[in-house]
C-alpha positions as CSV (number, residue, x, y, z in Angstrom):
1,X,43.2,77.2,56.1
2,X,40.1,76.5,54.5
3,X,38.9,78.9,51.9
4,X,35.2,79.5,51.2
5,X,33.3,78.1,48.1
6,X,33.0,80.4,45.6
7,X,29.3,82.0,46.3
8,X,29.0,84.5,43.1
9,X,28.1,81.3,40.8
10,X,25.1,79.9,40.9
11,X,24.9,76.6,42.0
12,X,23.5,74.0,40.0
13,X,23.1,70.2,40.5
14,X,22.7,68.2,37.9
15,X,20.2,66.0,36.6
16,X,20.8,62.4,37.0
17,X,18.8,59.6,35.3
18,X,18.0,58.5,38.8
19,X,16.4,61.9,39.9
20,X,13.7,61.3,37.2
21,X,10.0,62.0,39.0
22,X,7.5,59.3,38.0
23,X,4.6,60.8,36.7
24,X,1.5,59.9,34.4
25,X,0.3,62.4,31.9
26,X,-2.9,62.5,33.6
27,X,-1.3,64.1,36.7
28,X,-1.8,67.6,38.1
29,X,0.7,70.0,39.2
30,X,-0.3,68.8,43.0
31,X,0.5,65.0,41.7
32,X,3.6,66.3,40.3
33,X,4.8,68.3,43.4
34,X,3.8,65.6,45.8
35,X,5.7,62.9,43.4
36,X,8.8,65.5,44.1
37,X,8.8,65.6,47.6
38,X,8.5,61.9,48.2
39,X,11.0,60.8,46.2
40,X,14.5,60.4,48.3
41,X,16.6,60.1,45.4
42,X,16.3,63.4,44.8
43,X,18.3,66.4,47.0
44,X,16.7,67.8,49.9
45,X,16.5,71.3,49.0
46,X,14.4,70.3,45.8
47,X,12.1,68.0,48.1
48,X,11.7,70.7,50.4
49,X,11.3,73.2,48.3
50,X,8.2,71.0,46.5
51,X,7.0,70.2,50.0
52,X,6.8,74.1,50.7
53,X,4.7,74.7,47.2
54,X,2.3,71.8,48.1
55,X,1.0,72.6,51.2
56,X,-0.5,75.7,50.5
57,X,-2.7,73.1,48.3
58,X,-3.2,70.4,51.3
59,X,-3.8,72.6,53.9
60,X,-6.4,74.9,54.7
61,X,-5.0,78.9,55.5
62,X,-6.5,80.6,58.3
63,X,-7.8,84.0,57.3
64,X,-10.7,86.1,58.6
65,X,-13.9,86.4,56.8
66,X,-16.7,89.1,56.4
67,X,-20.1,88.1,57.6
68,X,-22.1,87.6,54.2
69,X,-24.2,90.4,53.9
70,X,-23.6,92.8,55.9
71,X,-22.5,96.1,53.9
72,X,-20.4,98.0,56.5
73,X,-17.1,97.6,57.0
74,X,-15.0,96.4,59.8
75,X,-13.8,100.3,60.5
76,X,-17.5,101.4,61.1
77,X,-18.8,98.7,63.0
78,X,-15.8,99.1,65.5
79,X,-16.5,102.7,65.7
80,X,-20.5,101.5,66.1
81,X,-19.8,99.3,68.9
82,X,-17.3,101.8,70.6
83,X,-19.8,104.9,70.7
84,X,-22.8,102.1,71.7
85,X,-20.1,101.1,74.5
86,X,-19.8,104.5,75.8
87,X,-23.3,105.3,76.0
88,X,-24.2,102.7,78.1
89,X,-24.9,103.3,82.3
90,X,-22.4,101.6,84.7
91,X,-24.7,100.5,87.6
92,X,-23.2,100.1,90.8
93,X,-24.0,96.6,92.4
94,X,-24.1,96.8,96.9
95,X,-23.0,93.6,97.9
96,X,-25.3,91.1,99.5
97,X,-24.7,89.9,102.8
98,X,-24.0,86.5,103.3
99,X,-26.2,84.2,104.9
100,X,-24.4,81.3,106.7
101,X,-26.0,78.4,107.9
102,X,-25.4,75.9,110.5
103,X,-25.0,72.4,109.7
């Protein structure tokens, strides 16, 4: 029977000469977390980890905007539109006849 590993200590790996991240002094902490993720001697979960942390700097977010200058909320134009929308006439259209020709 296999027991489980022992789950209430933390686990830490440790730090091999090999796992050192190459690095100038110039770099910034985007160089540095790129330099982690693309170096496969270290673990996974650190690459990964590095990977997640960077791309919130390489990739643009999608998030809505407010149209510059406009001072009313998003609440009162909705409530604008929605009493503009109810004021307006339905007007019924009679359908045309249609007009068939020979050929």
């Amino acid at each position: 029977m296999k027991l489980l590993p022992d789950l209430t200590e933390p686990v830490v790996e440790p730090i091999e000469p090999d796992h050192v991240v190459p690095v100038g002094a110039e770099a910034t902490p985007l160089d540095f977390l790129c330099a982690v993720y693309r170096n496969p001697a270290l673990p996974l979960s650190t690459r990964i980890r590095a990977s997640i942390a960077a791309a919130a700097y390489c990739h643009p977010r999608i998030s809505v905007i407010a149209a510059a200058g406009n001072p009313r909320n998003f609440a009162d134009e909705l409530e604008r539109r929605i009493a503009r929308h109810r004021q307006m006439k339905l007007i019924e259209a009679q359908p045309q006849p249609t007009i068939r020709r020979r050929i």
